[in-house]
RONU-96914 format. One record per residue (C-alpha): residue number from 0; chain; x, y, z. Coordinates in Angstrom, 2 decimals, m for minus. Example, Ala and Ser with C-alpha at 12.3 -4.5 7.8 and 13.67 -1.06 7.14 Angstrom:
# residues 2
SITE  pos  unit       c1       c2       c3
SITE    0     A    12.30    m4.50     7.80
SITE    1     A    13.67    m1.06     7.14
***
This chain:
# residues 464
SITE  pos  unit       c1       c2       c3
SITE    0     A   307.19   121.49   106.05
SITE    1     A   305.03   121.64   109.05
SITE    2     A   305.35   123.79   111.76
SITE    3     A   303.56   123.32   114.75
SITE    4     A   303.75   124.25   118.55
SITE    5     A   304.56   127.29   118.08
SITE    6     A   301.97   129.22   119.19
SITE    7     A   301.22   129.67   123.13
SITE    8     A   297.78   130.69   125.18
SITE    9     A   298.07   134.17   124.37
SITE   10     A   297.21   133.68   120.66
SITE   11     A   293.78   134.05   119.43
SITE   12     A   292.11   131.57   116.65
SITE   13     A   289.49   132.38   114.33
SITE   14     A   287.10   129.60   113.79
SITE   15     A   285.39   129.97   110.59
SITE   16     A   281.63   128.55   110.82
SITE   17     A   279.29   126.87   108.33
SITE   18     A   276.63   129.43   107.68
SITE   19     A   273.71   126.45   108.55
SITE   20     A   272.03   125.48   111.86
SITE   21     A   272.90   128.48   113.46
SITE   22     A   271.48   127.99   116.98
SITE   23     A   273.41   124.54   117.24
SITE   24     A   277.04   126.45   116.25
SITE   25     A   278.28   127.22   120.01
SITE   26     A   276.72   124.75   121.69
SITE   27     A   278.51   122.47   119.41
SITE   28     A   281.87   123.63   119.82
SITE   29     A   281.31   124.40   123.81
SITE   30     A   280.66   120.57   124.00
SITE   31     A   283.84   119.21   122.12
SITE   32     A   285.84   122.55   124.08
SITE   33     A   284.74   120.63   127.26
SITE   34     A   285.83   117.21   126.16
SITE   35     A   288.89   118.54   125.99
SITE   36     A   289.09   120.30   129.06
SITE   37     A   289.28   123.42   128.13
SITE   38     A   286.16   126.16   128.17
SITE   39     A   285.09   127.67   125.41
SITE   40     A   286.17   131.64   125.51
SITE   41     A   285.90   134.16   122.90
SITE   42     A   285.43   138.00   121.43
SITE   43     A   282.57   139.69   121.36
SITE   44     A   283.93   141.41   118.47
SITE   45     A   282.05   139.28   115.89
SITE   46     A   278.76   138.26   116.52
SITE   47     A   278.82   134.11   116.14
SITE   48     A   275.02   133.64   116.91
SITE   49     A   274.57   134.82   112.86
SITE   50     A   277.60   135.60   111.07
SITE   51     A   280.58   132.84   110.31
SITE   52     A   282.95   134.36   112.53
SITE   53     A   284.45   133.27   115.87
SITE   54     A   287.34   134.65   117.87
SITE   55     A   288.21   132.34   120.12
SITE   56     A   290.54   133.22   123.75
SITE   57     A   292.65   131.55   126.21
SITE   58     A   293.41   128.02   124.02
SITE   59     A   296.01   126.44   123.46
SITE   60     A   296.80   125.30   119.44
SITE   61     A   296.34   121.35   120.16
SITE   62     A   293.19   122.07   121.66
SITE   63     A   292.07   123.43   118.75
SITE   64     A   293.09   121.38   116.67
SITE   65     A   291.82   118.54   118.80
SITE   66     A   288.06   120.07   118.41
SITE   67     A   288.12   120.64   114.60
SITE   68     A   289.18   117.04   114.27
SITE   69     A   285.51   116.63   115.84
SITE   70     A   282.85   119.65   115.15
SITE   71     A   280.67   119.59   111.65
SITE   72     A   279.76   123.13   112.67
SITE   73     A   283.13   124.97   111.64
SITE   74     A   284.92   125.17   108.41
SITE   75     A   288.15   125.50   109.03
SITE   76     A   290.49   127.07   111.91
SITE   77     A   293.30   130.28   111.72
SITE   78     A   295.45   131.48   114.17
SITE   79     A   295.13   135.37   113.96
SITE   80     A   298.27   137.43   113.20
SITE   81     A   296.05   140.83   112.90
SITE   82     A   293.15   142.74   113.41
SITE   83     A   290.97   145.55   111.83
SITE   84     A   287.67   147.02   111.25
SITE   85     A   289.14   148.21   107.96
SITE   86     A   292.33   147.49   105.25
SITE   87     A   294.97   149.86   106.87
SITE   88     A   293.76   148.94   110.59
SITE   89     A   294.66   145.16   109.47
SITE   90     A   298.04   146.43   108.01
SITE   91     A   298.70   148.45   111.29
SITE   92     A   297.78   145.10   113.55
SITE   93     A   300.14   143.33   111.46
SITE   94     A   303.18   145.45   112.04
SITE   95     A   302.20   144.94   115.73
SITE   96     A   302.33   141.22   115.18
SITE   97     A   305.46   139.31   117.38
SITE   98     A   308.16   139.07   114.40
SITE   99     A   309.36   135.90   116.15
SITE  100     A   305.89   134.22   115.61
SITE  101     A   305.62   134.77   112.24
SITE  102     A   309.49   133.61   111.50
SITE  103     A   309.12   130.01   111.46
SITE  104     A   306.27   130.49   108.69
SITE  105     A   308.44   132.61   106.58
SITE  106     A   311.80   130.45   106.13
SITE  107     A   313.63   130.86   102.72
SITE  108     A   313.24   127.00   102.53
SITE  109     A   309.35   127.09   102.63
SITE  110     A   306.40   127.78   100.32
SITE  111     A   303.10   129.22   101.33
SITE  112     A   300.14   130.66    99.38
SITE  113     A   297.79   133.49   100.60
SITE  114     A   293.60   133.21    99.76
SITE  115     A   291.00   135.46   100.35
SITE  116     A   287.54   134.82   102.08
SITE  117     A   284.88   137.34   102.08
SITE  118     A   281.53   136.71   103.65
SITE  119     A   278.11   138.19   102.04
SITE  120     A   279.99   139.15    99.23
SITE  121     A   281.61   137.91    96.12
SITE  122     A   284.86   140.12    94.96
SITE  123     A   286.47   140.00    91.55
SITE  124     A   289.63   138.34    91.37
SITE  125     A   291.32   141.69    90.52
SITE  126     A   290.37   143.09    93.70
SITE  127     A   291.54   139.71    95.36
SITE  128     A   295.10   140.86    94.15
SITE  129     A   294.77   144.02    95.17
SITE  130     A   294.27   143.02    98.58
SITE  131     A   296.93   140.28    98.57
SITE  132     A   299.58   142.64    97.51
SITE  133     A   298.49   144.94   100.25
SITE  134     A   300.34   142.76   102.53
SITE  135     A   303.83   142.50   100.75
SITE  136     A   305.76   144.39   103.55
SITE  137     A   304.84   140.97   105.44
SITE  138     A   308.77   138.96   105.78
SITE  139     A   307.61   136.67   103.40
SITE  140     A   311.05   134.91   102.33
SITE  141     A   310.10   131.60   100.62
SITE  142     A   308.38   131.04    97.44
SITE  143     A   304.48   131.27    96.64
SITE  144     A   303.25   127.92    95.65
SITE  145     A   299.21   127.90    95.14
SITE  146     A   298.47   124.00    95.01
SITE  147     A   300.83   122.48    97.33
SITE  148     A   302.19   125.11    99.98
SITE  149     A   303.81   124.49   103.12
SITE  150     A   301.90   127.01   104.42
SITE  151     A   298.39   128.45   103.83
SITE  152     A   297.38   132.33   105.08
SITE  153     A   293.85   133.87   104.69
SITE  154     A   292.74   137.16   104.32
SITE  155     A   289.07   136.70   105.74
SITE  156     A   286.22   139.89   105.07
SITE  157     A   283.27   140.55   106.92
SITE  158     A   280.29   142.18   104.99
SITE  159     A   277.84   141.59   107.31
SITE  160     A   274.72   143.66   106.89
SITE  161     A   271.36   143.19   104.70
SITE  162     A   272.41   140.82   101.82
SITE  163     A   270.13   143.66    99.26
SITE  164     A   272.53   146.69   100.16
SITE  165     A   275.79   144.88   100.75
SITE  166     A   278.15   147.74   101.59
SITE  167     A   281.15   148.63    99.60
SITE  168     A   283.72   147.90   102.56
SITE  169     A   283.99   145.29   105.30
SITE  170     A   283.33   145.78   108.79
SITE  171     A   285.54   143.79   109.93
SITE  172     A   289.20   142.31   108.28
SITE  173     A   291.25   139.17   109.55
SITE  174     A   294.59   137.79   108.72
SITE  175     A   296.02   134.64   110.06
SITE  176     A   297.53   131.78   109.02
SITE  177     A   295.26   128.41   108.40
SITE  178     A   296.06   125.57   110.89
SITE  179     A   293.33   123.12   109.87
SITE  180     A   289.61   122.06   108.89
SITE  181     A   286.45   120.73   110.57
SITE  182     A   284.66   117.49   109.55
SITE  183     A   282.41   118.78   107.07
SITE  184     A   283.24   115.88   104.78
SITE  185     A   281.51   113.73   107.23
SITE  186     A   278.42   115.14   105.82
SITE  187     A   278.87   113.78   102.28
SITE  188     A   280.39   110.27   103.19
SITE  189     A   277.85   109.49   105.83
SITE  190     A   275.01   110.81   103.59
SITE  191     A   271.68   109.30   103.99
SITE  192     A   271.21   109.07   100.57
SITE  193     A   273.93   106.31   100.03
SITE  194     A   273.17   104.61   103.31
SITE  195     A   272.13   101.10   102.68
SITE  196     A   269.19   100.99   105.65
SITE  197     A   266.79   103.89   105.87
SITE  198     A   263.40   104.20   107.09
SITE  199     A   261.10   107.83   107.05
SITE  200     A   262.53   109.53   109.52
SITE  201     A   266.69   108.60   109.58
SITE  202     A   267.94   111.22   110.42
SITE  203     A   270.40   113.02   108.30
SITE  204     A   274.45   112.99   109.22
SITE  205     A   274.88   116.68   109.65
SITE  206     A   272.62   116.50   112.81
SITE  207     A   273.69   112.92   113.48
SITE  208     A   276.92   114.25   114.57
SITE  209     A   275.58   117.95   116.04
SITE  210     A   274.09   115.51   118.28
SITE  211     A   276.72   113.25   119.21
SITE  212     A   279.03   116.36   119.69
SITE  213     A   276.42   117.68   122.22
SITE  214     A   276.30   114.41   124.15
SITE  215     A   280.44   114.56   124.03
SITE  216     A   280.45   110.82   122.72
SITE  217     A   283.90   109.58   123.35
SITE  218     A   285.98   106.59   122.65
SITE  219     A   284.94   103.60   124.63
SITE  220     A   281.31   104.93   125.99
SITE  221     A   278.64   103.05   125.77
SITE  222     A   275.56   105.14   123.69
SITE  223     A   272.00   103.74   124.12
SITE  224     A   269.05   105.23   121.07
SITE  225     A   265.53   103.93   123.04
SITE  226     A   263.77   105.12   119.72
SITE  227     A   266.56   103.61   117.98
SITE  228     A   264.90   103.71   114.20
SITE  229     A   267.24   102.84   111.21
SITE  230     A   270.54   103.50   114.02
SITE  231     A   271.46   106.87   112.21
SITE  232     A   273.07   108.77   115.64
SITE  233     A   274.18   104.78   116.43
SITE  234     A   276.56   105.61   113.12
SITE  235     A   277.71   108.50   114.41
SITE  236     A   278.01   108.01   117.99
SITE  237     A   280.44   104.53   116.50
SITE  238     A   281.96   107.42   114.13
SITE  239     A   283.55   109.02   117.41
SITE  240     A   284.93   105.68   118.85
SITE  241     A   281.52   104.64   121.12
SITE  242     A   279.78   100.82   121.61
SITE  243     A   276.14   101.75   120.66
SITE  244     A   273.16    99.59   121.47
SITE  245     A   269.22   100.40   121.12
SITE  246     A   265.88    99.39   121.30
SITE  247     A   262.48   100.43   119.14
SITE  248     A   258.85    99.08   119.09
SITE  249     A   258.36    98.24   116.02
SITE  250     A   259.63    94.76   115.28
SITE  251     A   260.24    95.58   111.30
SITE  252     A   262.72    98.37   111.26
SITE  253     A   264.53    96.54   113.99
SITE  254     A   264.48    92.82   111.57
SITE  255     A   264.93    95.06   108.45
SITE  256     A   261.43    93.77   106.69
SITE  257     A   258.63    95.14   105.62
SITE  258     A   258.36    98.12   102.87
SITE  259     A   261.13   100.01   101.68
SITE  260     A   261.36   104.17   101.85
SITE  261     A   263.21   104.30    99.31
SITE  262     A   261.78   105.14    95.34
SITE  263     A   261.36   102.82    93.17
SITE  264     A   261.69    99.63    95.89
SITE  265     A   258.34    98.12    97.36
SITE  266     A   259.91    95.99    99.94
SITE  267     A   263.41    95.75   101.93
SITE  268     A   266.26    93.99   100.86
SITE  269     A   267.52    90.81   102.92
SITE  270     A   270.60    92.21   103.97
SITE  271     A   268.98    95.60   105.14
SITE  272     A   269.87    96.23   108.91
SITE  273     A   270.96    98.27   111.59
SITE  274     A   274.10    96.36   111.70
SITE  275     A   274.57    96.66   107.91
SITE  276     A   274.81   100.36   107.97
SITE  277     A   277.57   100.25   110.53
SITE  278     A   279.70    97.51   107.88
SITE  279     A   278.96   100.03   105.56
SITE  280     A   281.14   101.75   107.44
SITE  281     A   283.28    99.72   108.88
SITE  282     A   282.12   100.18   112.59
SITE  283     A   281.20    97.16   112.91
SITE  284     A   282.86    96.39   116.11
SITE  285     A   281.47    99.09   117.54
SITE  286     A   278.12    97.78   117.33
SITE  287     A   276.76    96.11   120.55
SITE  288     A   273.07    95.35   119.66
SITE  289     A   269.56    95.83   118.86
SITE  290     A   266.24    94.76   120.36
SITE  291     A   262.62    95.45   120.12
SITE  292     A   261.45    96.56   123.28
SITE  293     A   258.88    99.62   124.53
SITE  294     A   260.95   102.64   125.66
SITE  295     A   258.02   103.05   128.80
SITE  296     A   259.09    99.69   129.94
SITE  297     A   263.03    99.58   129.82
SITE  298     A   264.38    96.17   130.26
SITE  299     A   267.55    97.24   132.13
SITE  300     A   268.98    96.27   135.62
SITE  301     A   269.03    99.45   137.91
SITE  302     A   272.08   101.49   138.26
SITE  303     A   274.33   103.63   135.67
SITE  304     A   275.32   102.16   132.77
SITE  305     A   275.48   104.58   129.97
SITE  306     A   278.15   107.78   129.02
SITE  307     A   275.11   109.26   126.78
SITE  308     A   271.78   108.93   125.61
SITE  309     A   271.04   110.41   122.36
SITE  310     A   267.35   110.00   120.38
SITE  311     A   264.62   111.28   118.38
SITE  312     A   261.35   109.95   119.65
SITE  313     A   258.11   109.96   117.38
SITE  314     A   256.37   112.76   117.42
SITE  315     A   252.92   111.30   115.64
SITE  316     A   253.21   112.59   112.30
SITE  317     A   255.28   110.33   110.07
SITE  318     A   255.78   107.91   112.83
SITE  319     A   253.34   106.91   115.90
SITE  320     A   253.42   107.56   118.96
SITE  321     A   253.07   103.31   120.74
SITE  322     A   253.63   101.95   123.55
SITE  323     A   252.18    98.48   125.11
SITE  324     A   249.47    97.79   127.54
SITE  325     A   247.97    94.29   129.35
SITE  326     A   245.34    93.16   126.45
SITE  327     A   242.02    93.76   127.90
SITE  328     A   240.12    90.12   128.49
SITE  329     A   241.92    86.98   128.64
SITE  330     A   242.41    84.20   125.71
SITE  331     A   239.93    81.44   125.78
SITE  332     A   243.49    79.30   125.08
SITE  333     A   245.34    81.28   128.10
SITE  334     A   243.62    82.18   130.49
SITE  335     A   246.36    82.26   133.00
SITE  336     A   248.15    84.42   130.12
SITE  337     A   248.43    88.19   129.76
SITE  338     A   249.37    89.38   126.31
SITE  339     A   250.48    92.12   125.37
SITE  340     A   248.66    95.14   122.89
SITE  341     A   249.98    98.26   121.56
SITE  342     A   248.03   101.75   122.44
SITE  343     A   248.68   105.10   122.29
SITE  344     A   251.79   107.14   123.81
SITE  345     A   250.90   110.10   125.02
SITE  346     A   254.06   112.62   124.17
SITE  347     A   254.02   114.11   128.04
SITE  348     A   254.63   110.38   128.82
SITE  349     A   257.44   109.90   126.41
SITE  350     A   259.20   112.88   127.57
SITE  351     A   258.77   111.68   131.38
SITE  352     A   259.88   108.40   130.87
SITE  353     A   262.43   109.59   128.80
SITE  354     A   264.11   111.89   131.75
SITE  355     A   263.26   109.37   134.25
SITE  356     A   265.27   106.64   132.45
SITE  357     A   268.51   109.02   131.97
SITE  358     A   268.43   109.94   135.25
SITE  359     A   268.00   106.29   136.58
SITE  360     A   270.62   104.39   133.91
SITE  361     A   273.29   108.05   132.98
SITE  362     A   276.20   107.84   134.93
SITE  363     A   276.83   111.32   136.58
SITE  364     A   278.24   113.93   134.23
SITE  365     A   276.48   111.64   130.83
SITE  366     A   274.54   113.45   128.72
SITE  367     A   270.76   113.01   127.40
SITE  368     A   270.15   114.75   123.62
SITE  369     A   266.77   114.60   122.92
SITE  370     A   264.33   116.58   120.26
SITE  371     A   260.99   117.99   121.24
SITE  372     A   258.45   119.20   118.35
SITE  373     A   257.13   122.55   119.22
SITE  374     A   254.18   124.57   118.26
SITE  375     A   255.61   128.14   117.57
SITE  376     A   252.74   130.30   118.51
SITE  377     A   252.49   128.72   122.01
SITE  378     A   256.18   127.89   122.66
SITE  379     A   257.72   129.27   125.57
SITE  380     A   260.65   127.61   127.55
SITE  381     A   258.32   126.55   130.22
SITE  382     A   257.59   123.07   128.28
SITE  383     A   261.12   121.98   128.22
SITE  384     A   260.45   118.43   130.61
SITE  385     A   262.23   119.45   133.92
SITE  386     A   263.87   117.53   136.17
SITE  387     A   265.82   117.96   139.91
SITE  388     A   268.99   115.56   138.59
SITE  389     A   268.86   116.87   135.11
SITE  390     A   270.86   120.34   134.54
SITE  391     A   269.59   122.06   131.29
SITE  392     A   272.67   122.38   129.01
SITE  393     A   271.58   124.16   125.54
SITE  394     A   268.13   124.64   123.69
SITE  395     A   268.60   124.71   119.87
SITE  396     A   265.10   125.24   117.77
SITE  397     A   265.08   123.97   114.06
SITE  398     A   262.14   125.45   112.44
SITE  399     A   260.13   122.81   110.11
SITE  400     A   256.99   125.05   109.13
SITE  401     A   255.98   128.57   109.85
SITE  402     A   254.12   127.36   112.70
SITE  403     A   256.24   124.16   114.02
SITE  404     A   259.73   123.22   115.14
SITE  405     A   261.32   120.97   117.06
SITE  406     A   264.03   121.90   119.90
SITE  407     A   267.53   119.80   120.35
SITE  408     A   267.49   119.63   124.21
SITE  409     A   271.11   118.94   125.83
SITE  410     A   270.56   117.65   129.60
SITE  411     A   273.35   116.77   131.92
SITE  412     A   273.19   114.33   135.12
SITE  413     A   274.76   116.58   137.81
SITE  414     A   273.77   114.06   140.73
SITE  415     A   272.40   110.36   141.26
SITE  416     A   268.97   108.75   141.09
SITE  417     A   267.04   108.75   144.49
SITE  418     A   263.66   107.93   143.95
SITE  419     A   261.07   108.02   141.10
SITE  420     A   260.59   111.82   140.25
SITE  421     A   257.73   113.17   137.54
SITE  422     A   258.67   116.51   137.97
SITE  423     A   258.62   116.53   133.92
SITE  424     A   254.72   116.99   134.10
SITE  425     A   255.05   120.79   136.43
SITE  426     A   252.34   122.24   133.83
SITE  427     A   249.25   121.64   135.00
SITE  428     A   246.72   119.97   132.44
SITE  429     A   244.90   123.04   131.15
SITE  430     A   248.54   124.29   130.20
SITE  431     A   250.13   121.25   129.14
SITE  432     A   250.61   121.35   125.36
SITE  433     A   250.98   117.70   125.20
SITE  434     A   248.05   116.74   127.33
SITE  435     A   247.07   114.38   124.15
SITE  436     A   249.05   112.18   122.24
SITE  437     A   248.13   114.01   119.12
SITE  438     A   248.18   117.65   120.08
SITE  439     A   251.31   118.51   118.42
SITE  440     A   250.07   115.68   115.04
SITE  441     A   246.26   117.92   114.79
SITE  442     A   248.65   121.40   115.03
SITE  443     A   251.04   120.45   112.54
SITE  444     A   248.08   119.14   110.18
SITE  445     A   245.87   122.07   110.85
SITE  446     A   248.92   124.46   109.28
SITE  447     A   249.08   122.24   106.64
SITE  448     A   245.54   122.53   105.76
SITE  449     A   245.92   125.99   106.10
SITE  450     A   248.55   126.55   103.87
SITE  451     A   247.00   124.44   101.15
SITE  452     A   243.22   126.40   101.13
SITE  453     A   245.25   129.36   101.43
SITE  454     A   247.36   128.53    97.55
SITE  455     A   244.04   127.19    96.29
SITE  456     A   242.24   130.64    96.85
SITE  457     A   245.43   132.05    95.35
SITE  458     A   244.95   129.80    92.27
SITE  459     A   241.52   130.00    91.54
SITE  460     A   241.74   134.01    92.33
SITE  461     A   239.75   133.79    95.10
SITE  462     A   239.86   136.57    98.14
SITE  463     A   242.01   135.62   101.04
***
């Protein structure tokens, strides 16, 4: 027995948040609040940037269901009937609480269950009781049925603080009642390790569809990958209803040949293909096509012609940084005939053809998502590739050693392509961090080394 509807404007939701990939949480969720055309409002009573909790203003119920049908960032979604830094302060908001809003939850002829959710802390079912019972004065009128209720209320605890002196009492206490989950199960269905194609870098499906949130991929855009790979944010971009397409240098992944990455296989299977891992998943028809091609020379006609542009180019460590060049010389054969040779791509280039391309083939309003590896001790937010038709949406660092990260970069067209613009390269070349192909490949290596002279001292008892 379902109730929905409700619930106006004026109510508040609590959006309980997966405790990973912090930085990418609100960005996330401020993406798929815009897709719906709403903006994404809340308290600054909890503190979403590191604890689980997120009070969220000036929404409307569809809306949010509409955006937990989508995100992989939250758990699941409440509308709050009270309030309280402690116990009693809860049980005072409660009495507060419209009695007309919580009637059609309470009917003789319906069931509900109440849980109990406490975060940095794990409380013994006894006190789990205690606090349930707590809230008997509620006008609960039907009967409690714990594995198939009509209705589902939560008692949610906050115990943030150091996770070595947890204190004895929350600091803050919710109560609402649950209205629905996010898409975390996307996680384990579109898990890499049960996809039939993979290469070294796939990416995995938790930021597979971060990223396609961020680009708010809708039904019927058209998605293009240049550094397309084994198609993982192709799957998820086709997950959310999008025609994907994309291109990649290097002829095997894109043919499906050559050696496997997976244990215990030496070479790829026939039937291993870009296009297989969207039958996997039935997306099939989503699919549009592959091709190899180099991402510094796109083959496309001029003018607009994709909603997003979502990719992870090489960064020179497990994969190589190519691109193609005229062959020096002429064949003895040919001699009318240039061919083709593969040399290095410097990363400043990849990132400037990379904005230049978005802002030339993006309609206005698309999005470009786009990682850039970082190295920590000389990061600032002056590298981020500029450019005048480009608006800076979110930054969102994953860390990868103690030394290196890489940063999700969100990028919005907010006007149309004039004329060729490498604004991208504003550092000068003492500056520039990527002023060599390899500059970020020798940094990540050289903390590598680092780290392994520094556990063989350690093991042989040597002074560090």
């Amino acid at each position: 027995m379902a109730v929905t509807g409700v619930s106006g404007c004026c109510s508040r939701y609590l959006l309980l948040l997966a405790q990973e990939h912090l930085e990418f949480r609100l960005p996330e969720l401020k993406a798929l609040f815009s897709v719906f055309g709403a903006d994404l409002e809340y308290d600054k009573i909890t503190s979403p940037e590191k604890e689980p909790f997120l009070v969220v203003k000036n929404v409307d119920e569809e809306t949010v269901r509409k955006v937990m049908a989508r995100t992989v960032c939250a758990k699941s979604a409440y509308e709050i009937w009270g309030t309280g830094r402690t116990l009693d302060e809860l049980v005072t908001s409660l009495r507060t609480y419209p009695k007309h809003r919580m009637s059609p939850f309470c009917k003789a002829d319906s069931t509900f269950k109440i849980s109990v959710h406490s975060f940095n802390k794990t409380l013994p079912q006894a006190d789990r009781l205690n606090k349930i019972e707590a809230l008997s004065f509620l006008p609960w009128d039907g009967k409690v049925n714990l594995s198939a209720p009509d209705h589902t209320f939560c008692l949610l605890e906050n115990y943030a603080g150091d996770v070595n002196n947890i204190p004895n009492d929350p600091c803050q206490v919710f109560f609402g009642r649950w209205l629905t989950d996010g898409q975390r199960d996307l996680i384990r269905r579109y898990s890499i390790k049960t996809r039939h194609f993979i290469g070294n870098t796939s990416m995995d499906a938790t930021l597979s569809f971060i990223m396609a949130n961020h680009a708010r991929v809708k039904p019927q855009d058209v998605v293009f990958d240049p550094f397309v790979g084994t198609g993982s944010l192709l799957v998820a971009s086709a997950h959310y209803g999008a025609y994907v397409t994309g291109g990649d240098i290097d002829y095997n992944t894109i043919h499906g040949i050559g050696k496997a990455s997976r244990r215990n296989q030496v070479w790829r299977g026939p039937d291993e293909s870009i296009k297989s891992n969207l039958c996997q998943y039935g997306l099939q028809d989503r699919y549009l096509d592959v091709f190899v091609g180099d991402a510094s020379r796109p083959p496309w006609r001029e003018g607009p012609l994709f909603n997003a542009i979502i990719t992870d180019p090489p960064y020179g460590v497990r994969e190589a940084t190519r691109r193609t060049r005229p062959r020096k010389g002429r064949m003895p054969d040919a001699p009318n005939v240039r061919f083709p040779e593969c040399s290095a791509y410097h990363l400043r280039d990849i990132f400037t053809d990379l904005l230049d391309f978005a802002v030339e083939q993006l309609e206005i309003g698309g999005r470009l998502v786009y990682w850039i590896p970082v190295y920590i001790p000389e990061y600032s937010e002056d590298i981020i590739p500029k450019h005048p038709c480009l608006s800076l949406i979110s930054n969102c660092q994953q860390k990868l050693t103690s030394n290196t990260a890489r940063c999700l970069i969100t990028m919005e067209k907010v006007k149309g392509f004039e004329e060729r613009c490498h604004l991208p390269r504003q550092l000068d070349a003492e500056c520039d961090p990527y002023k060599r192909h390899n500059a970020f490949r020798e940094k990540y290596f050289s903390g590598v080394t680092a780290r392994s002279k520094f556990n063989e001292g350690k093991g042989s008892g040597e002074n560090t």
